[in-house]
C-alpha positions as CSV (number, residue, x, y, z in Angstrom):
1,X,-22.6,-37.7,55.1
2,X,-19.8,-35.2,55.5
3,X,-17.4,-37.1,53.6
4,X,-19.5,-37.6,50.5
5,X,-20.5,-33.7,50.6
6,X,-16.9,-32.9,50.6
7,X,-15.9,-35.5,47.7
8,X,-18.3,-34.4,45.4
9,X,-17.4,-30.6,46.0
10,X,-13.6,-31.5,45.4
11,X,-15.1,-33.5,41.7
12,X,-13.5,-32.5,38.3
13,X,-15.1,-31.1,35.3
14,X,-18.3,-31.6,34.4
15,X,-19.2,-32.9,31.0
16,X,-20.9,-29.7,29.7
17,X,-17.8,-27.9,30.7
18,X,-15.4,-30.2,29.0
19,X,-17.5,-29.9,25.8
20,X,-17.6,-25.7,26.0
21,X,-13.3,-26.2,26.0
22,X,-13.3,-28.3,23.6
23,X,-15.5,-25.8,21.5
24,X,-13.0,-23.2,21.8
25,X,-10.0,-25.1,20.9
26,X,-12.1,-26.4,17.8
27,X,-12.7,-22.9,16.8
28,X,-9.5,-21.6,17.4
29,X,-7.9,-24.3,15.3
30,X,-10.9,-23.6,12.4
31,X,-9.8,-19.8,12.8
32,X,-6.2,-20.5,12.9
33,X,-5.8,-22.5,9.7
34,X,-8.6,-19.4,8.2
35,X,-6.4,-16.5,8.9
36,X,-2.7,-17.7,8.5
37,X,-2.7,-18.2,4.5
38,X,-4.1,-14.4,4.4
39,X,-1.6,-13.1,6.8
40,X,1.3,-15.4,5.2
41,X,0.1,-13.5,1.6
42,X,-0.5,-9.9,3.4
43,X,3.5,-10.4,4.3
44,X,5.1,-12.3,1.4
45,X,3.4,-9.4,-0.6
46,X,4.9,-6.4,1.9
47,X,8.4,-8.3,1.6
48,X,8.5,-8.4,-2.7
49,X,7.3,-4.7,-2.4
50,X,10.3,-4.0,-0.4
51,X,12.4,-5.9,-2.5
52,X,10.8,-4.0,-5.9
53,X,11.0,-0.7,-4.3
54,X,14.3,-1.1,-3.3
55,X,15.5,-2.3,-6.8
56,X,13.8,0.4,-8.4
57,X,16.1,2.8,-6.1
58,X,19.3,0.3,-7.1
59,X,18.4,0.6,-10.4
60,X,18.0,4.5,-11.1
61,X,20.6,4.9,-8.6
62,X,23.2,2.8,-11.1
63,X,21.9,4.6,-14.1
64,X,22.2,8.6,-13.5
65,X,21.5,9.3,-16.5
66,X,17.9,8.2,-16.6
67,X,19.2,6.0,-20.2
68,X,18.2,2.7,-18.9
69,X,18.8,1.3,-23.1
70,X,21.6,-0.8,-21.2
71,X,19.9,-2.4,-18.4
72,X,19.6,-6.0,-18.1
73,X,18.9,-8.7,-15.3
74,X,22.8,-9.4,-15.9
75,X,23.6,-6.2,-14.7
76,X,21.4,-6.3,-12.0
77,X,22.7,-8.9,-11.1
78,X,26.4,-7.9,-11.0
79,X,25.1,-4.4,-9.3
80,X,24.0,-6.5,-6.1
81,X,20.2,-4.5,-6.7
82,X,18.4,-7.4,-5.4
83,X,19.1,-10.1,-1.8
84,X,21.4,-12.1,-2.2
85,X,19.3,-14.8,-1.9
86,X,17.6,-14.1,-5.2
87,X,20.9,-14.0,-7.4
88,X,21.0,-17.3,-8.0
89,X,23.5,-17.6,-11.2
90,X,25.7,-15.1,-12.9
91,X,22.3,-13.6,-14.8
92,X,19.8,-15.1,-13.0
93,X,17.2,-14.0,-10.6
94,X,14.7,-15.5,-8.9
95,X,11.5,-14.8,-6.9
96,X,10.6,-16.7,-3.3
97,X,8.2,-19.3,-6.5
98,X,11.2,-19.9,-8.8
99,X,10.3,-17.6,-11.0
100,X,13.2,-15.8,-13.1
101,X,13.0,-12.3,-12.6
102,X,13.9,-9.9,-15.6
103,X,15.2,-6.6,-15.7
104,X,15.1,-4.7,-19.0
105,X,14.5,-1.5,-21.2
106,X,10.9,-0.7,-21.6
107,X,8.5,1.7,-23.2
108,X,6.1,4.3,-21.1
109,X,3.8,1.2,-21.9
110,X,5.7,-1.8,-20.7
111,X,6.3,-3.0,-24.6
112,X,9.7,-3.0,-25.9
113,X,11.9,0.2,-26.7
114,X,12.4,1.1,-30.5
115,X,14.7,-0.7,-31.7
116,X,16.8,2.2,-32.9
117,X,16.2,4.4,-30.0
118,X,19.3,5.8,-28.1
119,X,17.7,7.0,-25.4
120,X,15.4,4.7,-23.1
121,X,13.9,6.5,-20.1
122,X,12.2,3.7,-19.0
123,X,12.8,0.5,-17.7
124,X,10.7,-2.6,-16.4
125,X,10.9,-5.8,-13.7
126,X,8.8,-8.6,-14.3
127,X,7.9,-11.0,-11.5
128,X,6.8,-14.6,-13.0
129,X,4.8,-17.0,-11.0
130,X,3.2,-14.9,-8.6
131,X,0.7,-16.5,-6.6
132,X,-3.3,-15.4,-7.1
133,X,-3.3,-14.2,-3.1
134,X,0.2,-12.1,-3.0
135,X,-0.2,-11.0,-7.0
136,X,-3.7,-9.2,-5.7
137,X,-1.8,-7.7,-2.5
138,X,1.3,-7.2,-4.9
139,X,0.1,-5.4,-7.7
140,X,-2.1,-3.2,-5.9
141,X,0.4,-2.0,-3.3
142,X,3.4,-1.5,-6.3
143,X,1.0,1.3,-8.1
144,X,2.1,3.7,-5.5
145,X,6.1,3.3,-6.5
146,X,5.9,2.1,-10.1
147,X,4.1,4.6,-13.1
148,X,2.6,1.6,-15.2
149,X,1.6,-1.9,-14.0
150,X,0.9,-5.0,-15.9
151,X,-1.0,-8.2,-15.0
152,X,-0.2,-10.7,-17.6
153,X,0.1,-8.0,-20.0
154,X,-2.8,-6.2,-19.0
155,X,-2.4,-3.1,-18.0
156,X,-4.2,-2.1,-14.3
157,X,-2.6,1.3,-14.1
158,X,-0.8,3.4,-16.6
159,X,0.0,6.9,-16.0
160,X,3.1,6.9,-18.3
161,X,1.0,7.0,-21.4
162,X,-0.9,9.5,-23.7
163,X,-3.9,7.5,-23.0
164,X,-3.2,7.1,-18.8
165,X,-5.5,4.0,-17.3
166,X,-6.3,4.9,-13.9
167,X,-5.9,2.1,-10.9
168,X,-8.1,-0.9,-12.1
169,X,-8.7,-3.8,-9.3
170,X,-11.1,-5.4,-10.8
171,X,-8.3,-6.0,-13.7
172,X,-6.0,-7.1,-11.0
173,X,-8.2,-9.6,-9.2
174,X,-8.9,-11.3,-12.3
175,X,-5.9,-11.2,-14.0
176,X,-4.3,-12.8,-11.0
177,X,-6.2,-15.7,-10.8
178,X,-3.4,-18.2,-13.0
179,X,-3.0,-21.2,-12.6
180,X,0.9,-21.4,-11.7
181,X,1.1,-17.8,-10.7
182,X,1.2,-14.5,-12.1
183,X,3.2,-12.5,-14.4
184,X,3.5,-9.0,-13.0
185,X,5.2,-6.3,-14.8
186,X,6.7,-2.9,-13.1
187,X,7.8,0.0,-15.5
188,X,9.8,2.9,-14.2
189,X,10.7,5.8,-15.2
């Protein structure tokens, strides 16, 4: 009688507590495949607003004089202003989605400069093929560095302007959702 006491208090698991484990590992996995796309978004989008934020410094940095009338991706791209990483040929740039980056005089608006004007005191980035999850994050976080943003040509803010639009997310969240991605467009001053 000892013996069978002492076996059967030495046992393993019982079924109910195998089950509960495998519970939690089956939520954790559910969670897990939940929660990375976001974070993977939340930190593409914090790395492109680095990378805008920090070519918005090259850029004005490169042009003292505020006339951007002579910016282009090509000189961008021979300034270094984005990663190397991005520079892909001797005017090219691309985003982390293969889409060519431009860099370019621009209106208050994001439209194209007169024609005839001397003086451009603004200029624009636009970032193609921007997924609907890091466009939203994107767009949102780059009003607080760029005057005017565009979500496939529409703008969600626009302080530049005689007619400003204030911060619209609604615009962004539905702008954003393209099939292919995004085009996003920055203007600076």
């Amino acid at each position: 009688m000892k013996n069978f006491k002492q076996a059967r208090n030495q046992g393993g698991f019982s079924l109910v507590e195998l089950l509960l484990v495998l519970a939690i590992i089956a939520a954790l996995a559910v969670a897990a495949f939940i929660v990375y796309p976001r974070v993977q978004a939340g930190r593409n989008a914090t790395y492109e607003s680095q990378i805008l934020s920090s070519a918005q410094a090259g850029v004005k940095a490169l042009f003292t004089t505020n006339n951007y009338r002579n910016i282009s991706t090509a000189a961008a791209y021979d300034a270094e202003i984005f990663p190397k990483n991005m520079n892909v040929a001797t005017d090219t740039i691309e985003n982390q989605w293969s889409g060519e980056v431009l860099v370019e005089p621009s209106g208050p608006d994001g439209a194209d400069p007169a024609a005839t004007a001397t003086v451009v005191r603004y200029f624009r980035i636009v970032y193609p093929s921007v997924p609907t999850d890091v466009c939203i994050r994107l767009a949102g976080a780059a009003v607080q560095n760029f005057g005017t943003v565009l979500v496939e040509g529409t703008a969600v803010q626009d302080s530049y302007s005689a007619t400003p639009v204030a911060l619209d997310e609604a615009a962004i969240a539905s702008g954003c959702k393209v099939d292919g991605g995004a085009e996003l467009t920055f203007v600076s001053n």
